[in-house]
C-alpha positions as CSV (number, residue, x, y, z in Angstrom):
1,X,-35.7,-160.5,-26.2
2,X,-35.9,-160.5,-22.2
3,X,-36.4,-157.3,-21.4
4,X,-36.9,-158.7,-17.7
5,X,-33.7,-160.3,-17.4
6,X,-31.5,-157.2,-18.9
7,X,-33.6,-154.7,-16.2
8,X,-32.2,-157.4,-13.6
9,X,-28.6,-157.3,-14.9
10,X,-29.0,-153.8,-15.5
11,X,-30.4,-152.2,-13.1
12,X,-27.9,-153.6,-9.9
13,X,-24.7,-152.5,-12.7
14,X,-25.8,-148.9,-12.5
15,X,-26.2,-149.0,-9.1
16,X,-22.2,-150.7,-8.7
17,X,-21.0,-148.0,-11.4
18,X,-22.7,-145.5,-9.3
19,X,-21.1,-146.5,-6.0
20,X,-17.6,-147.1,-7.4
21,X,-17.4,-143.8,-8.9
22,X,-18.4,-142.4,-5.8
23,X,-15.7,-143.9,-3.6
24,X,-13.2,-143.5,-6.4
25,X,-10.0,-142.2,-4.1
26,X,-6.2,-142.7,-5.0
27,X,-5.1,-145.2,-2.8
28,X,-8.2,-147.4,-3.5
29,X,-8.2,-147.2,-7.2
30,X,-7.5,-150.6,-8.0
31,X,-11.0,-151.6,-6.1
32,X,-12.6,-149.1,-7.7
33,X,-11.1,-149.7,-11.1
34,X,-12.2,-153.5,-10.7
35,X,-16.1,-152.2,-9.3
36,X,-16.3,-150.1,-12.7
37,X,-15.0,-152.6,-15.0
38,X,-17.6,-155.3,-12.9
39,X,-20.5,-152.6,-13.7
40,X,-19.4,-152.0,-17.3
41,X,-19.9,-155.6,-18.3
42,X,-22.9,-155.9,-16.4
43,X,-24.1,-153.2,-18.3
44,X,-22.8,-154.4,-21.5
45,X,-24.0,-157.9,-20.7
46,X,-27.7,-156.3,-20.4
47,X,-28.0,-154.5,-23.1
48,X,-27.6,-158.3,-25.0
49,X,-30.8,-159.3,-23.6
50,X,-32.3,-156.2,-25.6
51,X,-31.5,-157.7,-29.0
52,X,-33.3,-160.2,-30.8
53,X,-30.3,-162.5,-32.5
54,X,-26.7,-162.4,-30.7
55,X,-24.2,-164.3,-32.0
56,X,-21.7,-165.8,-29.5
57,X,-19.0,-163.2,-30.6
58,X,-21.0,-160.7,-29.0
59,X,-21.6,-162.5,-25.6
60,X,-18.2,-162.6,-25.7
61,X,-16.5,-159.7,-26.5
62,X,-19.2,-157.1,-25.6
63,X,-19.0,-157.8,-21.7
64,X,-15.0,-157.8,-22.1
65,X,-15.2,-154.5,-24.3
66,X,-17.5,-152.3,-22.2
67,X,-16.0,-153.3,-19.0
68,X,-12.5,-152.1,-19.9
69,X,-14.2,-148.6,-22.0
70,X,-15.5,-148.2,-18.6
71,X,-12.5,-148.3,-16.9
72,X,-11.1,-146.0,-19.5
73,X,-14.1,-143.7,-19.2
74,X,-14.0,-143.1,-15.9
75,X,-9.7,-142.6,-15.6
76,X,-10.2,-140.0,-18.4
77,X,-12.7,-138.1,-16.3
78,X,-11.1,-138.4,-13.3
79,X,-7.7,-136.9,-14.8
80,X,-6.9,-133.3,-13.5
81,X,-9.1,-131.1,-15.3
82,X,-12.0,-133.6,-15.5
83,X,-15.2,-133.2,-13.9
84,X,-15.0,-136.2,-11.8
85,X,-11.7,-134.8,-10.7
86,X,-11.1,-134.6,-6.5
């Protein structure tokens, strides 16, 4: 467990999520969609460092997983109706 590595990966993916949903605008969606997906694995990737034993599955498909839920997340929230709507 390296609680000071996740904080490192961590921490600057919250801060990316936090920016591209923030600048999130129609015509640049594509950046942002790529920004999210960038700070969804970083998150993802993180959390690993929490766990004791990972298996190499899990380094592998948990960035790849969390990234594109991310991405998913945020589209569904910014649909009309959401609460990230503009």
């Amino acid at each position: 467990m390296r609680i000071d590595l996740a904080i490192s990966i961590i921490v600057p993916s919250a801060l990316l999520l936090f920016l591209a949903v923030g600048r999130r605008r129609p015509e640049r969606a594509l950046v942002a969609d790529i920004m999210v997906g960038t700070g969804g694995a970083g998150l993802g990737l993180g959390a690993l460092f929490f766990q004791v034993d990972v298996s190499l599955l899990s380094w592998l498909a948990t960035p790849a997983l969390v990234g594109v839920l991310t991405v998913v997340h945020v589209k569904v929230l910014s649909r009309a109706g959401g609460p990230l709507r503009r």
